[in-house]
N, C-alpha and C positions, 0 to 999 in steps of 0.2 A: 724290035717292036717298040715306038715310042706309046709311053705313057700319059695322057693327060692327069694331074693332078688337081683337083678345083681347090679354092682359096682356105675353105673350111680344114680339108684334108691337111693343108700345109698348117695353118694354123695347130693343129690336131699332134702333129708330126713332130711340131714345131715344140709346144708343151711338152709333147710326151720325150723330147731330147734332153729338156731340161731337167724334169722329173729324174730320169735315169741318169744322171749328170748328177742331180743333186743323193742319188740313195747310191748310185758307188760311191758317189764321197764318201757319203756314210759308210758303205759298209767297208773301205779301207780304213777308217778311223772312226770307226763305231767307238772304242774304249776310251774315248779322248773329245774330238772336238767335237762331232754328234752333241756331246754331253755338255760342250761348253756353250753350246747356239742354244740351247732351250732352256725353259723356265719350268718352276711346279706348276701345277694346276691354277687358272685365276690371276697370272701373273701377266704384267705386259711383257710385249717381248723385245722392247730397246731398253738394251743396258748394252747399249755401244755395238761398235763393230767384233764379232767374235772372232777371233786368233787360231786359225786354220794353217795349220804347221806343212809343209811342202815336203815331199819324202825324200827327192833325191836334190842338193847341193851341189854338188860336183867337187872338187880339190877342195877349193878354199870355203872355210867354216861360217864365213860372212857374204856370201855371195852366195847367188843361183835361186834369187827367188823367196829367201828367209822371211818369213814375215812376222814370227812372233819376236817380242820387245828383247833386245839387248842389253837396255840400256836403262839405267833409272837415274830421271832428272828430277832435281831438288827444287823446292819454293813455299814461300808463303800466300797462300789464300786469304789473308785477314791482316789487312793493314790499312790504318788513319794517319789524314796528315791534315795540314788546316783546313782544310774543305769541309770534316766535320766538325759539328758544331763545340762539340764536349771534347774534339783534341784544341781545337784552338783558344778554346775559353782555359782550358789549364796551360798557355802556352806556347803550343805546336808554333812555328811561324815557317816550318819546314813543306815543302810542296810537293808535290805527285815527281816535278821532274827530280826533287832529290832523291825521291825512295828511288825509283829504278837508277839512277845513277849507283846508289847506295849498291843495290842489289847487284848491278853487273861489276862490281869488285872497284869503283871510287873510295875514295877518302873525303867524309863530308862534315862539318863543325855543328855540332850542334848550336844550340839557343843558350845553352850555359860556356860557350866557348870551347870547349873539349872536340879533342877531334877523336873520328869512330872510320874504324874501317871492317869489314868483315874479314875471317881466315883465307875465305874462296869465296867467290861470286858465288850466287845463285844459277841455277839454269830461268827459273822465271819468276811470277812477281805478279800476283793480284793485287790492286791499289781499289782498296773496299771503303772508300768514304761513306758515311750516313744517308740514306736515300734523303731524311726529313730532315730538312733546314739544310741542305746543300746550297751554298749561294746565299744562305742567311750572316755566317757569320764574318764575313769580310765587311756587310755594311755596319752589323754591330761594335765591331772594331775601329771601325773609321768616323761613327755617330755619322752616315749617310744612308738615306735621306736625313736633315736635321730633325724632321719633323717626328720619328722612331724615340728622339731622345725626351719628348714629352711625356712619354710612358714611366712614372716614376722606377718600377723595377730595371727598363731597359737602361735607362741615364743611369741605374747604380753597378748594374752589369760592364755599361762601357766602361766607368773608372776599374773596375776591378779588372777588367781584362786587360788592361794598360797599365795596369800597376805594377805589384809585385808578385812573384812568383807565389809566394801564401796569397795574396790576395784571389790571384789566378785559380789557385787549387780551388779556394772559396767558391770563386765562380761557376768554376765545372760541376763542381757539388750541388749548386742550387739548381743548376738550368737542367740537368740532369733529373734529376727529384721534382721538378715544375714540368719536363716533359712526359716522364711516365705518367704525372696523377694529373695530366691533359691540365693542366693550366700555364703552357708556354704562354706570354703575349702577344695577343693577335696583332701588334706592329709588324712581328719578325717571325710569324711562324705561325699558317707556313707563308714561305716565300711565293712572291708574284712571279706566275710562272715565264716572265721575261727571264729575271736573274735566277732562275733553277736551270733552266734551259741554257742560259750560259753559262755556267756552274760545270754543268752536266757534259756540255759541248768542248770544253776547255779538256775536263780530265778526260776524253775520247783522245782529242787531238794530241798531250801529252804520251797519252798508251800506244797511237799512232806512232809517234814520234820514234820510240823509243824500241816495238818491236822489231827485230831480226832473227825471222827465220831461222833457226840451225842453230845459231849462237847463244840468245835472248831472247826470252817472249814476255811480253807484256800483255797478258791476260785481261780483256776488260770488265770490269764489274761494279758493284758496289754492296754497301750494307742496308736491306730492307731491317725498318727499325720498330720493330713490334717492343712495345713494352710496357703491357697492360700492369698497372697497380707497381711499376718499378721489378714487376716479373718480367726476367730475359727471356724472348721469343725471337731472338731477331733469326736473318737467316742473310747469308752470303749468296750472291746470285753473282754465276757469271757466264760472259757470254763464249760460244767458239765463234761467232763473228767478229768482222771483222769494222770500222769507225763507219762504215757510210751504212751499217743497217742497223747497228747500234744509236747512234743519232737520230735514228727514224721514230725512235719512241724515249721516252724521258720512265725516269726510272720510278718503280712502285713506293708512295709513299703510306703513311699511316693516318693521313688528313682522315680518312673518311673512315676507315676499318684496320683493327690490327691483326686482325683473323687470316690465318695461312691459308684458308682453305682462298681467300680473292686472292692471295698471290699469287697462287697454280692458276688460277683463272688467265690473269696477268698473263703470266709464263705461256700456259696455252696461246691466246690471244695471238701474241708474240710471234710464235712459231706459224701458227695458220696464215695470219696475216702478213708476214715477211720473210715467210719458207727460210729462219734464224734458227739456231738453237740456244738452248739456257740450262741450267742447274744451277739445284741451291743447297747450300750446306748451313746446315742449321748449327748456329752457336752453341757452342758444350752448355748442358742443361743445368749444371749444377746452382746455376742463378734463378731460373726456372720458377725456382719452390712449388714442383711436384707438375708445373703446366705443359714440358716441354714432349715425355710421352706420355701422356695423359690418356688412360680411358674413355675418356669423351672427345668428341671434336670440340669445336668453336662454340659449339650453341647448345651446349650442356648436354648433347646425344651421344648414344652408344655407336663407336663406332662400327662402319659400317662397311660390306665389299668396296664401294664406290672411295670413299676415304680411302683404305686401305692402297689399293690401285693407284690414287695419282697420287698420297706419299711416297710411296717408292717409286713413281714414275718422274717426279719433279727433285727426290730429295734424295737420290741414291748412296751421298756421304752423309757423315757426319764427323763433329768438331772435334776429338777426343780429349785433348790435349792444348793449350795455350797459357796465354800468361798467369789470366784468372782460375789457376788450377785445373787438373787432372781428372777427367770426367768418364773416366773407366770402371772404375768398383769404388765402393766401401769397405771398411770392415764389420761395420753394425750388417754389410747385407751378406759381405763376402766372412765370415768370420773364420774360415778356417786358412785364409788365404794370406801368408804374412807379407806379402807386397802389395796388398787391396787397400793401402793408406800413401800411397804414393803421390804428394804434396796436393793435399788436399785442407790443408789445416789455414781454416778462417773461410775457406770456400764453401766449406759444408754448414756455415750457420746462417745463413741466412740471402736475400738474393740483392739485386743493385743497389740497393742502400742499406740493405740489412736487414729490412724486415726479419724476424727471426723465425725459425723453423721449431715446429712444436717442443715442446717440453717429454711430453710421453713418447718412448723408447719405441713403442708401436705405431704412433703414430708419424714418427719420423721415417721410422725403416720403413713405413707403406710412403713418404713423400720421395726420399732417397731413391724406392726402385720406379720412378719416373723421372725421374733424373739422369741416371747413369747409363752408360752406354752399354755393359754386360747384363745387368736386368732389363732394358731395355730390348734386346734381343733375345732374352729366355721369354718377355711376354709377349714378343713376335712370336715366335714358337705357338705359344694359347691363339692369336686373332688369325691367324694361318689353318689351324687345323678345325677354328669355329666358322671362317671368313671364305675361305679358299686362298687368300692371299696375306703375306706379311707386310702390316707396314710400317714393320722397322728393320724392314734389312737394308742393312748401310754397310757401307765401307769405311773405315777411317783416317782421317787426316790429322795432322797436328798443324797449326800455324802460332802466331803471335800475338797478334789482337795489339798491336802497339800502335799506341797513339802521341808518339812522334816521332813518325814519318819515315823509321828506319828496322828493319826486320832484325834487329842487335840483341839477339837471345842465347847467344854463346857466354857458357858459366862465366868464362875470365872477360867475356865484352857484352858485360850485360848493363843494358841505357835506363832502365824503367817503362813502366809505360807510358807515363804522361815526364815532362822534364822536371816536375821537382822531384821527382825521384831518380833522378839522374847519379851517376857515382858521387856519394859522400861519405862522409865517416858516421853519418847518424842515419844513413836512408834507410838502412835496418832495422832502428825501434823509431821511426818516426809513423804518427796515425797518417793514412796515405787519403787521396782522395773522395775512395768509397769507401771511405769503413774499416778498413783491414789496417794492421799493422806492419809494415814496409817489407819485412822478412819475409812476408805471407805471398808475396809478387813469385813468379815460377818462371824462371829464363827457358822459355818454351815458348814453339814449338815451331820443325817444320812437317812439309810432305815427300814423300818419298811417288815419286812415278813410274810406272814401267811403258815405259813407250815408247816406240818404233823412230820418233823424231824429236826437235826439239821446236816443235811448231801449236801454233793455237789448236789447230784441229787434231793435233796425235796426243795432243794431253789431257784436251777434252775428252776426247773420245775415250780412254784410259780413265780417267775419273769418272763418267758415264756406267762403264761396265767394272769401277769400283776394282780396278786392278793397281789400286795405293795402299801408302800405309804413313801411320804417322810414330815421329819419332818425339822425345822430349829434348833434341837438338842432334845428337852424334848424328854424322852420314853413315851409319851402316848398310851397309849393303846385305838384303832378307830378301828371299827366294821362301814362297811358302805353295806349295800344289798339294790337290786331294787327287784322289786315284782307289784302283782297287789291284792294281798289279805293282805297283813298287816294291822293290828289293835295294836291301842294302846297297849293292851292288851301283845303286843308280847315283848313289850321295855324290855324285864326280866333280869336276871342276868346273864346269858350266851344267848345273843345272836345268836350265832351259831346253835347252837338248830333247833332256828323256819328259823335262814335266811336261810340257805342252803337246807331246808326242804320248805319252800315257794317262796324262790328267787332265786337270784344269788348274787354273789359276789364282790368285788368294781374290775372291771378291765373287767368286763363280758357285756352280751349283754341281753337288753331286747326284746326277739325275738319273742313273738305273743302275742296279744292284744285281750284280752277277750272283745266281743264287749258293747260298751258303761263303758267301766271302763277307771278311769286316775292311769299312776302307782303311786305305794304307795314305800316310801323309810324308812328301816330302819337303825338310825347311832346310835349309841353310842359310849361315851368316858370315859376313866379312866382318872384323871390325873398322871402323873407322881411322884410313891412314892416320891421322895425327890426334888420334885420342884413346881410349882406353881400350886395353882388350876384354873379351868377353867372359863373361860370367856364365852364362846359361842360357836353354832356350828350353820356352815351356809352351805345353799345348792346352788351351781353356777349351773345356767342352760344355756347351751347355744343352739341354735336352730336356723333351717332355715326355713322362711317362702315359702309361695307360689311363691313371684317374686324373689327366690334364692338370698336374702337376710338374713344375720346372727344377729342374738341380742344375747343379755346376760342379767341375771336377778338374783340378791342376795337374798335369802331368810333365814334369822333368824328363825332358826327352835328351838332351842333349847337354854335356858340362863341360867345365875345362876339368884339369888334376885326375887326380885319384882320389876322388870323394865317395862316401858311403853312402847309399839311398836306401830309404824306408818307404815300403808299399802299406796303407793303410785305407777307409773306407774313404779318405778325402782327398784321395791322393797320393803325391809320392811327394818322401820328405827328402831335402837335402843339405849338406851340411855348408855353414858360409864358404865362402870363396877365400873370407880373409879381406883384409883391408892397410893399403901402405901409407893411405892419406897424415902428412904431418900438416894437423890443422893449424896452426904455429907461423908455416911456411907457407901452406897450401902449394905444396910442391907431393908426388906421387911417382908411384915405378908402377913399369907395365910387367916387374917379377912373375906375378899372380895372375891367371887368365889363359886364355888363347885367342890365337890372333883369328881363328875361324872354327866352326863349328857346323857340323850338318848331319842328320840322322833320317834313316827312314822309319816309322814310328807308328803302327800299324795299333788302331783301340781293341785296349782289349775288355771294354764292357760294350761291345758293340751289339744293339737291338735291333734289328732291322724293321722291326714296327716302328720305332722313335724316332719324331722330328729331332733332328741335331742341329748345333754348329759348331766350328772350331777355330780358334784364330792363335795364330804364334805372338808369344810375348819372348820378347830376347833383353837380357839385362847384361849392362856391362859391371864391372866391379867397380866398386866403392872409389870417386874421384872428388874434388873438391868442388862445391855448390859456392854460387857468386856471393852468398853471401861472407864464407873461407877466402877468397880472395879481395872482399873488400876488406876484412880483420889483418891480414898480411898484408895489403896494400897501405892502408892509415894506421897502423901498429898500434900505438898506445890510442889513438883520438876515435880509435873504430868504438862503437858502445858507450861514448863517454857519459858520466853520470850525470843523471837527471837534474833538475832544481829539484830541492826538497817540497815546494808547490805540488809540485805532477806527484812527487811518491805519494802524495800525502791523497790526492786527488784518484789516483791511481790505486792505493791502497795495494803495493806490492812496491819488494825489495828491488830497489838496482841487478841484484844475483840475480834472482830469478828473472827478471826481464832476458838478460843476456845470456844467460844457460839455456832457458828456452830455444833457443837459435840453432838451428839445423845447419851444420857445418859441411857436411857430405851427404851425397848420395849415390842411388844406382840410376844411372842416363837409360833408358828402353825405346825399345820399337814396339811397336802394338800393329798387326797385318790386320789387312780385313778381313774378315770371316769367308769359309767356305764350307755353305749347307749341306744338309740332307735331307730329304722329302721321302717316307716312303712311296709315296701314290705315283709317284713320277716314274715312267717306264717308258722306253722308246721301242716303238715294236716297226720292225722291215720287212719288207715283202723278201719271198725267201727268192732267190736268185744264185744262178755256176756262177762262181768266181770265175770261170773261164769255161771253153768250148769243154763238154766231155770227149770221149774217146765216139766216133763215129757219126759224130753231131758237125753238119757242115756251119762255117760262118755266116748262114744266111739266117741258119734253123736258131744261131744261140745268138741274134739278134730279135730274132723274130720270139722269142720265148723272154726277154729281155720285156718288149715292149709288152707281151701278152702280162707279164706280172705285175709289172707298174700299173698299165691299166685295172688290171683287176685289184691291186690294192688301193690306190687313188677310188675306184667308182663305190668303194663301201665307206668312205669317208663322210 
């Protein structure tokens, strides 16, 4: 007997195929990816393409369909080259196409004649020039138009920028300090949008140029340049498109507003209007002075749902880590934490010129926790359970922030930021161009990726859903998942396997709580073939109690040796690793350590009323910091003594200048966090996993379709 079907019915059919299509997914990996596709309550729901594990492979471990990440590709998100205004004024003469050349493993001469190669290419390479005064500073260097140079400040500008290298540093300092407190001059800034537009159009076509698929990606972006009162606001935007939709619009500057909230505006725009994608990683806050997570928005309000929602919709990472210091804890906030001062020193007094940071102990430690990226995340926790949504859940990245023109932040090939801080015998106690004293510079950072390719779109996408992690340089290889069924058992050799098949990923959300279980976390780590081995791996928990109160808690999950551990209220205590560093030589043995480390590591102050999160920090042992290999490279002329002028000026000993100097350190990883939401629960319609005993195939379809429906229509 045939059947007519009317169009409604198919449609009807048609839905109802994919419902039940989509709730077996579910309910074969309810414990896992279920968990990784949804958000808490209040939250948007793109943070990338979710990572839906395939159950059967066949033979081979890399084939039949795999789709979660194998692979984690390396790069910097944060790099200048002359295009911006403040690298070329101190120097740069270096250009877009030499960083990526740089980057995919060239040998390139710098501007003091030295030549710079890296250990291993990069996998890719954002080249983040300054949105403001793009296409300004090539005329100011040339004095074109003549007529720019009747501007007394700009005519003293052009000599010094042609001058000498101190003269250069000079220049970056002023024009620097003249663009935050908005008195650039209106000869040169901003630019007419002819030469922004070729500025803009140029470093496309370089990125153009230069990406390959599989091998190389050249990421397109640039640096929006907020920086009210010399406070850092700025924020990295980039794109997963590709030159011909990116050219379609010229990038966000700070002519008119430096307010983040018009550049999600921007971003939006963008996407609606050119079906493009964008994100932006907001500069380590530590320069900030207290604006960067700030309890108010823009316009001195509390913030609000609406806020909350498209920060984390526009700004899913964040910077942790770069040249200009370490923007993960304190110790004024983290005091029980003896790694919460991890090169931070000169970064924590004040912000782009120095401004300095209060006086009173209270009132620093309230600016400090809008700064850092671990308070920053305990006070998501508070606007989360007041808001419905957090918005400061980030992911984190490390990049460089170098401003010439080469991502060279390996301890023994480290270039500076700007070129007079290039390798010398005094670039260590020299005063550098903001303010800091030369030593105070941090050969940091990159990113770590976990993605499926080595392409624009599978890296965006992977930074999107904040499945990164930032390192202070070593390539370790960190594998971090939450879950509530891991067993030791699972610590294996490929990780990935069991985490994306029982958990989720570092960057992801733990979204419903089998009852009376605590979750269970699994991390592991390589260390980095050609550098040191590992020290330890630790788990930061951070969390808010019942009287919306926030804590934090270190836990030593994982070590090398046979070391002793101390369990106490803050913690678990462990004892050094040891250290082989001959600062002398800056030469070191990988004796002490292990080559890998990996534990399943289950809390055990677990509340299941408590917003959480928790992020793996892994340290290597004690290796030689560049500023050990510039003392062993220039022997007697490294630190050489001052004129009696500076001591006297200075009012401090030669000794003490150069004892001060940080000759080693411990290299880390920092993952991105992965949540816990009480309120988040996934509830399924109940459904046979298969026909019962007497139930034909027609009846356990037809009872298939009867459940979906009936659960869908109360929705």
């Amino acid at each position: 007997m045939n059947r007519i079907v009317s169009l409604s019915q198919i449609r009807k059919l048609f839905i109802i195929g994919l419902c039940i299509c989509f709730v077996i997914g579910n309910i074969l990996f309810v414990s896992s990816s279920a968990l990784a596709a949804s958000l808490p309550p209040g939250e948007y729901e793109r943070v990338g393409e979710a990572v839906i594990p395939v159950p059967d492979y066949g033979y081979s471990p890399y084939a039949g369909g795999r789709e979660f990440p194998q692979q984690v590709f390396w790069g910097d998100t944060h790099l200048h080259t002359v295009y911006s205004f403040d690298a070329g004024a101190a120097g740069t003469r270096l250009t877009p196409e030499d960083s990526y050349r740089f980057a995919r493993g060239e040998e390139v001469t710098t501007e003091t004649g030295q030549r710079v190669k890296l250990s291993r290419a990069l996998d890719f390479l954002v080249v983040t020039d300054h949105s403001d005064g793009l296409g300004s500073f090539q005329q100011l260097l040339a004095g074109e138009p003549p007529e720019i140079l009747e501007d007394p400040t700009v005519a003293r500008w052009h000599e010094m920028v042609n001058g000498t290298p101190e003269e250069q540093a000079q220049a970056q300092k002023e024009i620097t300090e003249a663009f935050g407190k908005g008195e650039a001059p209106e000869v040169i800034y901003p630019p007419k949008e002819e030469d922004f537009r070729t500025a803009w159009e140029a470093e496309v076509d370089v990125a153009e140029a230069y990406n390959n698929p599989g091998k190389f990606t050249s990421i397109i972006g640039y640096e929006w340049t907020s920086q009210v009162n010399n406070n850092n606001l700025h924020r990295n935007v980039l794109f997963r498109d590709d030159g011909c939709l990116a050219k379609l619009v010229l990038p966000f500057t700070t002519v008119n507003t430096s307010d983040p909230e018009k550049l999600w505006d921007w971003m939006e725009s963008y996407e609606e209007t050119y079906k493009g994608n964008v994100l932006a990683i907001p500069h380590n806050g530590n320069l900030s002075n207290g604006l960067m997570f700030a309890d108010t928005d823009s316009y001195g309000q509390p913030l609000s749902e609406t806020y909350a929602q498209r920060r984390q919709l526009w700004e899913p990472l964040y910077e942790v880590i770069q040249i200009k210091g370490t923007g993960e804890a304190h110790p004024l906030l983290s005091p029980t934490d003896e790694f919460a001062g991890f090169e931070i020193a000169g970064w924590d007094e004040g912000n782009m010129v120095n401004d300095p940071k209060p006086e009173d102990p209270a009132a620093r430690k309230e600016m400090y926790s809008h700064e850092y990226a671990r308070a920053a995340l305990k006070n998501g926790l508070e606007f989360e359970e007041k808001l419905g949504t957090n918005p400061f859940k980030f992911g984190l990245v490390g990049s460089s922030d170098s401003h010439i023109a080469l991502s060279a932040v390996e301890e023994n090939n480290y270039f500076g930021k700007f070129p007079i801080e290039a390798p010398s015998p005094h670039r260590a106690i020299d005063q550098t161009s903001v303010n800091r004293i030369g030593w105070q510079y941090v050969s940091s950072g990159y990113v770590g990726v976990w993605a499926r390719e080595n392409t624009r779109e599978s890296l965006f996408d992977a930074m999107e859903r904040r499945e990164v992690y930032a390192t202070s340089g070593p390539r370790m290889v960190v594998r971090f998942f939450g879950g509530w069924d891991f067993t030791p058992e699972d610590a294996s050799r490929n990780p990935g396997d069991v985490g994306y098949a029982k958990g989720v990923s570092m960057g992801s959300d733990l979204t419903s709580m089998p009852e009376g279980k605590a979750p269970t976390f699994l991390v592991a780590a390589l260390k980095d073939p050609i550098r040191a081995n590992l020290d330890r791996i630790q788990i930061v928990k951070g969390w808010l109690d019942a009287d919306d109160n926030t804590h934090e808690k270190i836990y030593n999950v994982a070590w090398s040796g046979d070391r002793a551990i101390s369990l106490d209220a803050d913690g678990s205590k462990l004892s050094p690793v040891g250290n082989t560093v001959d600062t002398d030589t800056a030469e070191w043995t990988n004796t002490i350590g292990a080559v890998e480390l990996a534990q399943v590591w289950t809390d055990p102050d677990f509340d299941p009323t408590q917003r959480a999160f928790y992020y793996a920090r892994v340290l290597e042992i004690p290796t030689p910091r560049w500023t050990d290999y510039d003392k062993a490279f220039y022997g007697d002329e490294w630190c050489a003594e001052k004129s009696i002028k500076q001591k006297i000026e200075e009012k401090i000993t030669q000794k003490s200048i150069c004892d001060e100097i940080p000759l080693t350190l411990q290299e880390r990883v920092y993952t991105s966090p992965i949540w816990y939401s009480p309120a988040k629960t996934i509830n399924l319609p109940s459904l046979p996993a298969q026909a019962v005993e007497n139930m034909s195939h027609e009846d356990f379809w037809n009872r298939i379709i009867q459940e979906v429906e009936k659960h869908y229509s109360t929705k």
